[in-house]
C-alpha positions in Angstrom: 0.0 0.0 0.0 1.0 3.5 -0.7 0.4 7.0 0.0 1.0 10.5 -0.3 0.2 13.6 1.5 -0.6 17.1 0.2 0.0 19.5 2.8 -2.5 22.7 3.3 -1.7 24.6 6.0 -2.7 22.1 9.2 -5.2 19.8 6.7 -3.7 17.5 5.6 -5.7 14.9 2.8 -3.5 11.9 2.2 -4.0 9.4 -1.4 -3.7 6.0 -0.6 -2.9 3.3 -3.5 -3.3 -0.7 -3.4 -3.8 -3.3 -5.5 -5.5 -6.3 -3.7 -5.0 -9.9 -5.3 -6.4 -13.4 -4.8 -5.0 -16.6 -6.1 -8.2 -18.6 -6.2 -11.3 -16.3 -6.8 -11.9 -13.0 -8.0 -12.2 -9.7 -5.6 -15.4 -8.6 -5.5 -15.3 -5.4 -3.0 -13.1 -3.2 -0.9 -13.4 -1.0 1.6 -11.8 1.9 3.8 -12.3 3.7 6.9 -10.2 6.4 8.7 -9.8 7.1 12.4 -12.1 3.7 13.2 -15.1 6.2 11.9 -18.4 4.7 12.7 -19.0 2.5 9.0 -16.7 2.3 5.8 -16.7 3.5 2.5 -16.9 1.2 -0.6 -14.0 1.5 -3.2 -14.4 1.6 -7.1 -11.1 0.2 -8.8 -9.2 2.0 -10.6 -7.9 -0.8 -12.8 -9.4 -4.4 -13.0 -7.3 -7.9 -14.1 -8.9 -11.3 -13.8 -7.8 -11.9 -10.2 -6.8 -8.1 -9.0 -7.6 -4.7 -8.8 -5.9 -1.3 -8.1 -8.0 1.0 -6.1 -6.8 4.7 -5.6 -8.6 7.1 -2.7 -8.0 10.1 -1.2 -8.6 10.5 3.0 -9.4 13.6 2.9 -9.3 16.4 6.5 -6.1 14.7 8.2 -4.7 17.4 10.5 -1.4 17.6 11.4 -0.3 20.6 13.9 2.8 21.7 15.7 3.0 18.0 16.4 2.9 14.6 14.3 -0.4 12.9 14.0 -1.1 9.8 13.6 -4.1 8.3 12.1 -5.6 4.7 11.0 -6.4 4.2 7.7 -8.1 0.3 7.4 -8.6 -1.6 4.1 -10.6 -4.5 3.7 -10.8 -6.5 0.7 -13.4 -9.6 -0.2 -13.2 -11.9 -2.6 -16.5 -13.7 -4.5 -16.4 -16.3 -1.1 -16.3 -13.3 1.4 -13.0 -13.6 2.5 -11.8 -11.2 4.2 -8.4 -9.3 3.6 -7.4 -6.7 5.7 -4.3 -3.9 6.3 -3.8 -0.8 8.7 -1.0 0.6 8.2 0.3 3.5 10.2 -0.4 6.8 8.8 1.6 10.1 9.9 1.0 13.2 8.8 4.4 15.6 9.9 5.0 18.2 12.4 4.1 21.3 10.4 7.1 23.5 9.2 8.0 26.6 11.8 
């Protein structure tokens, strides 16, 4: 998983990219949330194969602050079966500049 910030002054919106992959079915669904946020958003991929898709989205509203932040963005992917993938990776948004 990847992602990249863009910075405006103490907001902060970070665009997260993954590609999700299953060796025996087809994915059918993904879907994020930030921050543990009551619910989670369904994903559109970007790009579909036989047995993966890319999904791109952008967590918009970080904030950042005289101090680092850090927040939780969770993925979950499911296959045709309902299998359940899932990744949190730590998210930081900097300290901003003085």
């Amino acid at each position: 998983m990847q992602w990249y910030k863009r910075r405006q002054s103490r907001i902060v919106s970070v665009i997260v990219k993954f590609a999700a992959r299953d060796a025996a079915s087809n994915i059918e669904r993904a879907q994020y949330s930030v921050d543990g946020a009551n619910g989670s958003w369904l994903l559109q991929p970007v790009e579909s194969a036989s047995a993966g898709r890319r999904y791109e989205f952008t967590a918009e509203g970080l904030t950042g602050g005289a101090l680092s932040a850090e927040h939780t963005i969770a993925v979950r992917v499911y296959d045709r079966f309902e299998n359940l993938g899932s990744a949190k990776p730590p998210s930081i948004v900097p300290a901003a500049k003085p």
